[in-house]
C-alpha positions in Angstrom: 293.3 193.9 188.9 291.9 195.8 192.1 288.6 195.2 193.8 287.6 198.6 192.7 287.9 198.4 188.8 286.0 195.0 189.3 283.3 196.8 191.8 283.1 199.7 189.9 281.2 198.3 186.8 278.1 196.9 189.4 277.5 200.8 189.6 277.7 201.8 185.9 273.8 201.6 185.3 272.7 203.5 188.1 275.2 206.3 187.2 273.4 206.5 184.1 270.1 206.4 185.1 270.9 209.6 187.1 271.8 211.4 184.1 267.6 211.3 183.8 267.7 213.9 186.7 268.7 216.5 184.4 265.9 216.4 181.9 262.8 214.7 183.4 262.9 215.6 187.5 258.9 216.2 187.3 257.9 213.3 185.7 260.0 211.2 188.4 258.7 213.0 191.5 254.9 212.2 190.0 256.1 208.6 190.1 257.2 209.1 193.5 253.7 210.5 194.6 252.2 207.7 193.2 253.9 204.7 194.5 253.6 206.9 198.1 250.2 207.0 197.7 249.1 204.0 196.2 251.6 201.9 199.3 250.1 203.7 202.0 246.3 204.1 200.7 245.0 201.1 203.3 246.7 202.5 206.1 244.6 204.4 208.8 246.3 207.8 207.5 245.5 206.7 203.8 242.1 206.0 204.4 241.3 209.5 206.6 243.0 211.4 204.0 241.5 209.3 201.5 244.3 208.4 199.4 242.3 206.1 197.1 241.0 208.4 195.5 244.0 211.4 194.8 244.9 211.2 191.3 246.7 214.9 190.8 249.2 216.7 193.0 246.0 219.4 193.8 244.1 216.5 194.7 246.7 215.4 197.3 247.4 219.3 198.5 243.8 219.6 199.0 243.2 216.1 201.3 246.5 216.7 202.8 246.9 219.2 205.4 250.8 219.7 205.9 252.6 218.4 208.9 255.1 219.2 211.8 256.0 216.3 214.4 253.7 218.0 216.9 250.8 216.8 214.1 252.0 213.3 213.8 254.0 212.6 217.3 250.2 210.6 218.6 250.6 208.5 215.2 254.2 207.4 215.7 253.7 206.8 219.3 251.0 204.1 218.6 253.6 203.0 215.7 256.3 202.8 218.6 253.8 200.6 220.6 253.8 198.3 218.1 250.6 199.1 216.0 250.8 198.3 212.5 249.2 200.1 209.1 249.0 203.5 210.8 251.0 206.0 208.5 252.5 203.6 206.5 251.9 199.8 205.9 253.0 197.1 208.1 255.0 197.5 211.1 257.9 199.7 211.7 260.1 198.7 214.4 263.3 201.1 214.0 262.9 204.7 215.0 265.7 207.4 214.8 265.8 210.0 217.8 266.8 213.7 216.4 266.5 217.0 218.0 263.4 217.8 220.0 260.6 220.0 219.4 259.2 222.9 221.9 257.6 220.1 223.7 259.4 217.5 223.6 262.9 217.0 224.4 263.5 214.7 221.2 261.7 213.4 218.0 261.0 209.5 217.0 261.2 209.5 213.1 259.5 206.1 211.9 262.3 204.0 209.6 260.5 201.6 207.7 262.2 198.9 205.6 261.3 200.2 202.5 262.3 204.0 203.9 265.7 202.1 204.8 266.6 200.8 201.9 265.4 202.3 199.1 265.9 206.3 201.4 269.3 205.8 203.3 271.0 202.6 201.6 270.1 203.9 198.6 271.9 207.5 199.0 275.0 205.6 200.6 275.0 203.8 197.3 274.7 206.7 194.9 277.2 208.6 197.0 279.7 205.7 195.6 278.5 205.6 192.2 278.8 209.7 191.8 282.3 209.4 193.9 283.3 207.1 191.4 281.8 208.2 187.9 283.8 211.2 189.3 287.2 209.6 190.0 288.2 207.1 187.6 291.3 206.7 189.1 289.8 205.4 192.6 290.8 202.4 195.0 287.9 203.3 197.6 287.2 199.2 197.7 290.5 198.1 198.0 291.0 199.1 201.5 288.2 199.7 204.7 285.8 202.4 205.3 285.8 204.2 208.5 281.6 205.0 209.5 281.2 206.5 212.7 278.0 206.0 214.2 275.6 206.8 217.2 274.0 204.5 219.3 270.7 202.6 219.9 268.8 201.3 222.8 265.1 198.8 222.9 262.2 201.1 222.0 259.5 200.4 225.1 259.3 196.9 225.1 258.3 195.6 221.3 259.9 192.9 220.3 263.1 193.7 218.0 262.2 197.2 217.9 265.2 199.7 218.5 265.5 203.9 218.7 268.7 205.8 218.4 270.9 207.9 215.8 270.0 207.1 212.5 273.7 206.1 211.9 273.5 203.5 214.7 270.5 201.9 213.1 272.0 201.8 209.8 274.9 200.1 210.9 272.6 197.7 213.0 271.1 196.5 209.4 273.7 197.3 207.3 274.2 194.3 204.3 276.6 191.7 205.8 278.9 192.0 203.2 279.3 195.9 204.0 280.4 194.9 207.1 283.8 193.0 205.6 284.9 196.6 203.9 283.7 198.4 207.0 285.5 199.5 210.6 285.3 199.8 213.3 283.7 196.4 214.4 280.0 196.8 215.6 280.3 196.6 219.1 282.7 200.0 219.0 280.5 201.3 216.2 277.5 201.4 218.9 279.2 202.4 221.8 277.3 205.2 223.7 279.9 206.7 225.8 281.5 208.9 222.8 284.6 209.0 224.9 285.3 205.8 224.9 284.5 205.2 221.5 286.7 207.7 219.9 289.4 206.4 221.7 288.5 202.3 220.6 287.7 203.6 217.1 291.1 205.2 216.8 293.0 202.2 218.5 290.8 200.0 215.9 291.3 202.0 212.6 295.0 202.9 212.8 297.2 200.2 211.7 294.4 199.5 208.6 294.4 200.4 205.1 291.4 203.3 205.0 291.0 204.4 201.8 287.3 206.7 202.8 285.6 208.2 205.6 281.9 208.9 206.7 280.2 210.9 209.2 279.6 214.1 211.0 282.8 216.3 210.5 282.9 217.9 213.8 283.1 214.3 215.2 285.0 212.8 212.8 287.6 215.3 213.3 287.7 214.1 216.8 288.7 210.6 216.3 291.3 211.6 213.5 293.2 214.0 216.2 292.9 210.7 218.4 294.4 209.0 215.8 297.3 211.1 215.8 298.1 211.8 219.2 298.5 207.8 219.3 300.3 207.3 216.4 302.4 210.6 216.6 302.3 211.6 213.1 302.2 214.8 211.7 299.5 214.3 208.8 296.9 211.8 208.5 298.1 210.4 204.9 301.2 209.3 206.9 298.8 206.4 208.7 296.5 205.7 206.0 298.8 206.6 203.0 295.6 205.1 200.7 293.2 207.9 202.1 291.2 209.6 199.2 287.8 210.6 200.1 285.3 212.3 203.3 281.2 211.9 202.8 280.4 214.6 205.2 277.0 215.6 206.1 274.9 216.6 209.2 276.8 220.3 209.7 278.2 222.2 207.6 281.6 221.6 206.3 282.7 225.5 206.2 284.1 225.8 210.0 286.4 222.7 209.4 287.9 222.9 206.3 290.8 224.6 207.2 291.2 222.1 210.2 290.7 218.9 207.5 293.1 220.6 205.1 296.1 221.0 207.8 295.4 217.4 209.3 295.2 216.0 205.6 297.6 217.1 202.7 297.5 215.1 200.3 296.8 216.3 197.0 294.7 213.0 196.5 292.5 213.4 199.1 288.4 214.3 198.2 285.4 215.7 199.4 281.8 214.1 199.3 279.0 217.1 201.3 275.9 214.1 201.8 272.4 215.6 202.6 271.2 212.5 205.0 269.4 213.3 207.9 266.8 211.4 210.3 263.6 212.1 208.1 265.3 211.0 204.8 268.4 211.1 202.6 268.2 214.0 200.2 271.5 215.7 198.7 274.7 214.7 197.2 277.4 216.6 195.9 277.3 215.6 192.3 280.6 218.2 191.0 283.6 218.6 193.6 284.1 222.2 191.5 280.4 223.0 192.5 279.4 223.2 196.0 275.5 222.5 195.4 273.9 219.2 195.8 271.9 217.0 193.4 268.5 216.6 195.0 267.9 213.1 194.8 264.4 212.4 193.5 263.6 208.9 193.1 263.9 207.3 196.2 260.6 207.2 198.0 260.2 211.1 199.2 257.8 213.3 197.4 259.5 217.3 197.8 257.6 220.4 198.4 258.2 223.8 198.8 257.4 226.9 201.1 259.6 230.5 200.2 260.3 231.3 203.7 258.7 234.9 202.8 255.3 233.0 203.6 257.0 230.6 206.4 254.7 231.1 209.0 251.5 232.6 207.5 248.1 230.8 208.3 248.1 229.6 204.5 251.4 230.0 202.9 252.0 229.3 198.9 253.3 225.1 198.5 254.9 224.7 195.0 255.8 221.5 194.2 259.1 221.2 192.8 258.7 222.3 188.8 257.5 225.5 190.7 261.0 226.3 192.2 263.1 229.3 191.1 266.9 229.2 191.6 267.9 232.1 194.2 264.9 231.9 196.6 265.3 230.3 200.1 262.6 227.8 200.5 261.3 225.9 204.0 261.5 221.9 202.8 258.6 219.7 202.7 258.4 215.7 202.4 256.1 213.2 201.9 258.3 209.6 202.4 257.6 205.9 202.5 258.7 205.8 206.1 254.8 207.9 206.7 255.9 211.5 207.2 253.1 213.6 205.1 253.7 216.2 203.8 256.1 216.8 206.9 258.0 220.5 207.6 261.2 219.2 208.1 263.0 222.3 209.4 265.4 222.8 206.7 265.6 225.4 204.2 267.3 225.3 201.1 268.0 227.5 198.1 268.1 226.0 194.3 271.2 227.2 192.1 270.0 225.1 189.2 266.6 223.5 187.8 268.1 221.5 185.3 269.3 219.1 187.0 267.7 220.6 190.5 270.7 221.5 192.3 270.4 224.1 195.6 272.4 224.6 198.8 270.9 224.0 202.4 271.0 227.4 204.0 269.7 227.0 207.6 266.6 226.0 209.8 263.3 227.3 209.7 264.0 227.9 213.7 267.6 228.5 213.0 267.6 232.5 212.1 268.0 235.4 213.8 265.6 237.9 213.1 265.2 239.8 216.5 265.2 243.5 214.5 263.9 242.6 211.1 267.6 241.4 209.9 266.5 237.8 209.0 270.2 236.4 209.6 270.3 232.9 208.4 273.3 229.8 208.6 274.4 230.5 205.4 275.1 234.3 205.8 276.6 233.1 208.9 279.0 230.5 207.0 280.3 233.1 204.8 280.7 235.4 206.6 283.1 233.3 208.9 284.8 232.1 205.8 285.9 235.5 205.1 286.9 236.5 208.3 289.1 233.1 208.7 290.8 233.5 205.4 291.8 237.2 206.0 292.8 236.8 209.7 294.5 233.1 209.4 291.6 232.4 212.1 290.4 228.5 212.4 287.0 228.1 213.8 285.9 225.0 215.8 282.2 226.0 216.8 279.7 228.7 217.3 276.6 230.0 218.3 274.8 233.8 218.0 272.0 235.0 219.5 270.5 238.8 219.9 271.1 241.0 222.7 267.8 242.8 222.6 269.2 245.4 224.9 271.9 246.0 227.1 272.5 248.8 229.9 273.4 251.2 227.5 270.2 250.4 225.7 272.1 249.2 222.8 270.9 245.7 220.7 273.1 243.7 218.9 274.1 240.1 217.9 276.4 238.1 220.4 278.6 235.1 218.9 280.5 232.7 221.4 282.8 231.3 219.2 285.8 228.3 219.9 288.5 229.2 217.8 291.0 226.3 216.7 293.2 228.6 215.5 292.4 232.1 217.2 293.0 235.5 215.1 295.5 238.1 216.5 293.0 240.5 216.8 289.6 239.5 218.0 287.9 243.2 217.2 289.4 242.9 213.6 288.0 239.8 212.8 284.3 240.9 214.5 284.9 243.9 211.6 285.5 241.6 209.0 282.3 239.1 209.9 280.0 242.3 210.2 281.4 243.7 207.1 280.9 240.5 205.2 277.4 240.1 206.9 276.3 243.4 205.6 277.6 242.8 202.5 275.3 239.3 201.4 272.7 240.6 203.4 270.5 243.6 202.6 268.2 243.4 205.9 271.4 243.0 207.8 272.9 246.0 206.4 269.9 248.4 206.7 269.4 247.7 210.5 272.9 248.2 211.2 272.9 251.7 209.5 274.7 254.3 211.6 274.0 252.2 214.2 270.6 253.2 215.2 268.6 249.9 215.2 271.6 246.8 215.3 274.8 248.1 216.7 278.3 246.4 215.9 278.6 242.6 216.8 280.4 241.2 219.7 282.4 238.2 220.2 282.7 236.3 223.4 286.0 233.5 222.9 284.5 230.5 224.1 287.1 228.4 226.0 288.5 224.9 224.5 285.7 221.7 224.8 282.8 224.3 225.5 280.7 222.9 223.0 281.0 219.4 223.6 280.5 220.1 227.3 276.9 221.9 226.5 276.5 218.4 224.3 277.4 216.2 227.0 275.5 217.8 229.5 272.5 217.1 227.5 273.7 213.7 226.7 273.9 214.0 223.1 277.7 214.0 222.8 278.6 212.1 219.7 276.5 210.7 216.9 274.6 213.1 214.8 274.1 215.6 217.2 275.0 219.7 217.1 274.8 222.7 218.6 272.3 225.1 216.9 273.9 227.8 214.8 271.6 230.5 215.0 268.8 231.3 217.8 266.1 233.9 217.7 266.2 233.6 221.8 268.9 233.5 224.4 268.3 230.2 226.2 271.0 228.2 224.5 273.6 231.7 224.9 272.8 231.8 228.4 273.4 228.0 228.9 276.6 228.0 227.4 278.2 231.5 228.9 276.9 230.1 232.2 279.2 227.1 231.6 281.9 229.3 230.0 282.2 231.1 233.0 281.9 228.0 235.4 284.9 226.2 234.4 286.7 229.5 234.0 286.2 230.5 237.7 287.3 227.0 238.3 
């Protein structure tokens, strides 16, 4: 009998205590606002907002402005210091650095233990009990699981008290007994030099038996090619012949698949998309036919909504989540037992079902371009590289766009540095095909690119091999969870990267 039909049976309640998603997701998330309120009522946010006394979701709208970082950074920095009982009880000691803000070059989100294990345990955990409900067939715990993570460093000097990637403080506390299914060892797994890493993870991992794999795919793509330049294999199944499964989260999956698909071919081998970022662990893929995500709703974050059509205004409509239509795109708000209130996380998502609640993550609040009134977000992006790959053979590796409000000619249009993997024969036909897609799935898009007279045709500047990870690297965030921004409404990060485009060119 294998560890997995033995293992498999410890996950059988949960699986059906999911199926309550489908029929009673209200009723859940007021339990969630509850416990939040009624843990963190004593604390010195609690008592200013006075939590005592909210009984009703108006109540806690109207007591409760809502939040970005810039509102809470003072709060966590006393948090870091070491204070206790300030946005949520106790002390938090682990803190996981994400992307900056305008003012800051990164963000400290607080991880409390109960936001550890019962936020980003607790999504590890259904990610295997949905991977399995799924796959009866499976042998996932009869062989090791390949994690990649970040890296971690002392926060100030509190005692015990560590900031990093979120994946490097996960494996820091990860259960003990995780760590006998798990590779590579812990000292690799932290390693902040991603160079060096990749290449110990590779050395590490290839003469086991790994049956799943978990991470960022841009990153974990990296150590599998390392994996096969020192092996000299032609397919990935050919060194871990027990392969069967990728949780992939942090980017989007689109830009790789054709890569994953080459590199991997067996018929066997599954695909997990995981919602887990810094502030909380939120989506999981629930139907490998279906590419939405089950919105996770019992596991300490409370979920609001804003429809980006009001993103912005000085008091925008907040629905809380029975409120939600399928088909709008919606800014993502969360209330958490790690003490973000009623936080603007950044992301935006679109619901394709309410029954369970099922939606797609579509792009950043400050990931867009809307530089003519064209409101270009990731996911129109996504597709519309998906077509132009699968009509020109084309394999993309990265990209960014940004306007070009006007050139010489007096002419504006949208500018996309692209690193191919697999470049198209023809460069202008493949800019053809993405505009022509882009018009098609967006109206806006299509209006201002009428005749030309507001948006003219987009361009495409080839970016040369390694840009992107350069950029990264130069900003010290090579590795881990980190990416490069799809979408910018400005031309700083353009200009930083064609500057170091042509650099090593003229080199």
């Amino acid at each position: 009998m294998s560890i997995t039909s033995i293992a498999r049976n410890f996950f059988v309640p949960r699986q059906r205590e999911l199926e309550r998603y489908a029929t009673d997701g209200g009723a859940i998330q007021a339990e969630v606002l509850k416990y939040l309120l009624a843990n963190a009522k004593d604390t010195e946010y609690g008592r200013r907002h006075i939590f005592g006394n909210i009984s009703s979701y108006d109540g806690f709208t109207a007591n409760v402005p809502l939040n970005t970082y810039e509102d809470l950074k003072d709060y966590i920095d006393r948090m870091r210091h070491g204070e206790a009982d300030v946005l949520w009880p106790g002390t938090v000691k682990w803190y996981a650095k994400s992307s900056g803000t305008t003012n800051d070059k990164s963000k400290f989100i607080p991880i409390s233990r109960e936001g550890l294990r019962h936020i980003h345990y607790q999504g590890g955990k259904d990610a295997v009990a949905i991977y399995l409900g799924n796959n009866p067939e499976s042998r996932l715990f009869d062989g090791k699981s390949l994690i990649l993570g970040g890296s971690h460093s002392p926060n100030y000097n509190v005692h015990d008290s560590l900031v990093g990637d979120l994946s490097a403080i996960l494996i820091e506390n990860i259960n003990p007994l995780v760590n006998l299914v798990r590779v590579p060892k812990k000292q690799t797994a932290l390693l902040s030099d991603f160079e060096v890493k990749r290449d110990r993870i590779a050395r590490e991992t290839m003469t086991k038996n790994v049956t799943n794999l978990s991470g960022v795919p841009s990153w974990m793509l990296s150590v599998l090619t390392r994996v096969m330049e020192l092996t000299g294999k032609a397919h990935l199944e050919e060194v871990w012949p027990n392969l069967e499964v990728f949780f992939h989260g942090g980017v989007a999956f689109t830009p790789y698949r054709e890569q994953y698909r080459q590199l991997i071919t067996s018929p066997r081998m599954h695909y997990m998309e995981t919602y887990n970022a810094s502030e909380g662990f939120f989506g999981l893929q629930s139907n490998p036919a279906d590419p939405s995500m089950l919105l996770m709703l019992d596991y300490g974050v409370y979920y609001e909504f804003i429809p980006m059509d009001e993103f912005g205004k000085e008091h925008p409509t907040v629905l809380p989540l029975e409120g939600v239509s399928t088909g709008v795109n919606y800014a993502m708000v969360i209330s958490t037992s790690c003490g973000l209130w009623r936080y603007v996380i950044g992301d935006t998502v679109r619901f394709t079902s309410v029954n369970p609640y099922k939606f797609v993550i579509t792009g950043r609040t400050k990931s867009f371009i809307n530089a003519f009134g064209e409101e270009l977000i990731v996911d129109n992006a996504e597709q519309g590289l998906a077509e132009a790959c699968r009509k020109t053979g084309a394999e993309v590796s990265e990209y960014t766009a940004a306007p070009v409000f006007m050139d010489g000619d007096a002419k504006c249009r949208h500018q996309w540095l692209i690193e191919f993997a697999k470049e198209p024969d023809d460069l202008g036909a493949f800019a053809s095909l993405l505009d022509k897609k882009l018009q098609e799935i967006n109206s806006d898009y299509e209006a201002k690119r009428y005749k030309d007279i507001t948006l003219q045709h987009l361009e495409i500047v080839k970016a040369r091999q390694g840009l992107f990870n350069d950029w990264l690297k130069s900003k010290g965030k090579l590795g881990g969870q980190h990416k490069v921004p799809r979408l910018n409404n400005n031309r700083d990060i353009m200009e930083q990267l064609l500057r170091l485009n042509t650099d090593n060119n003229d080199n």
